[in-house]
C-alpha positions in Angstrom: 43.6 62.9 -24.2 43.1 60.7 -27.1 41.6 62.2 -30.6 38.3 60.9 -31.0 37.3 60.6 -34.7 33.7 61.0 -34.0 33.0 59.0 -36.9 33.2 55.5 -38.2 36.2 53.1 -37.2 38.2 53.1 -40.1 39.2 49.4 -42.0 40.0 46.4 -39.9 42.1 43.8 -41.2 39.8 40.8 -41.1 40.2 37.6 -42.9 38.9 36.8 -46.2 35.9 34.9 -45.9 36.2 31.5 -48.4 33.3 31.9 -51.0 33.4 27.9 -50.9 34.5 26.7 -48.1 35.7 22.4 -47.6 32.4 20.8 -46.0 32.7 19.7 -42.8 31.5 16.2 -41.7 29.0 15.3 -39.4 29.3 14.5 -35.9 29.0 11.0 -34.8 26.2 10.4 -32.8 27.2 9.4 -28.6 26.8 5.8 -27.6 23.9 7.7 -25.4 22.0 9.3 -28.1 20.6 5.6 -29.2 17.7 4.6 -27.1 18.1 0.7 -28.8 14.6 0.6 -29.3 14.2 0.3 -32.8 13.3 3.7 -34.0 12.5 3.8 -37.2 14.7 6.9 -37.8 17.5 6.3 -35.4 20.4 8.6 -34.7 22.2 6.2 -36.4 20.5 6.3 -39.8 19.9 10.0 -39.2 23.8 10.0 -39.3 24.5 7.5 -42.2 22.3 9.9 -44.4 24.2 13.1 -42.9 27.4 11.5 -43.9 26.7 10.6 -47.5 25.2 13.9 -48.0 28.9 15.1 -46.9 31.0 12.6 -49.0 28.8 13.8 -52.1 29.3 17.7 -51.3 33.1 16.8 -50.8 33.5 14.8 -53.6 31.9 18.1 -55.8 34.2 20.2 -53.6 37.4 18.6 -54.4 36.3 18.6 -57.9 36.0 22.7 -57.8 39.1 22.3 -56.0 42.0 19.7 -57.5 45.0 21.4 -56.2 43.8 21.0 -52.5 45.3 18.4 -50.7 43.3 15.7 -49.2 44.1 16.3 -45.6 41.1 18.1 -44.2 41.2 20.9 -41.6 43.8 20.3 -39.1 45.8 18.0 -41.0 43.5 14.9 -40.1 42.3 12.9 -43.4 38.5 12.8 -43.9 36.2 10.1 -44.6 
């Protein structure tokens, strides 16, 4: 029979969380998330805001962070 420590698990290797992590962008809105009515805050302009929001976090980002190459997570380039 297995020992049982009876008392708390003892350290577990778990990854370093990044104190600043690279933003991530948005997600494009579907084709079916516009109802082409003429909203006056479409999903499109919702997302137009939501990505220069991110290019302004990423631009501070990559200032904090020269030495980071510009491909983003997963080797793609970001907008």
């Amino acid at each position: 029979m297995p020992a049982s420590t009876g008392g708390a698990p003892g350290p577990v290797d778990r990854p370093a969380v990044d104190p600043d992590p690279r933003p991530q962008p948005p997600e494009p809105p579907l084709p079916s998330d516009c109802c082409d009515s003429g909203c006056s805050m479409c999903v499109h302009d919702v997302y137009a805001e939501e990505l220069q929001d991110y290019r302004e976090r990423l631009a501070r980002w990559r200032e904090r962070h020269p030495a980071v190459p510009d491909a983003g997570a997963g080797g793609s380039s970001q907008p």
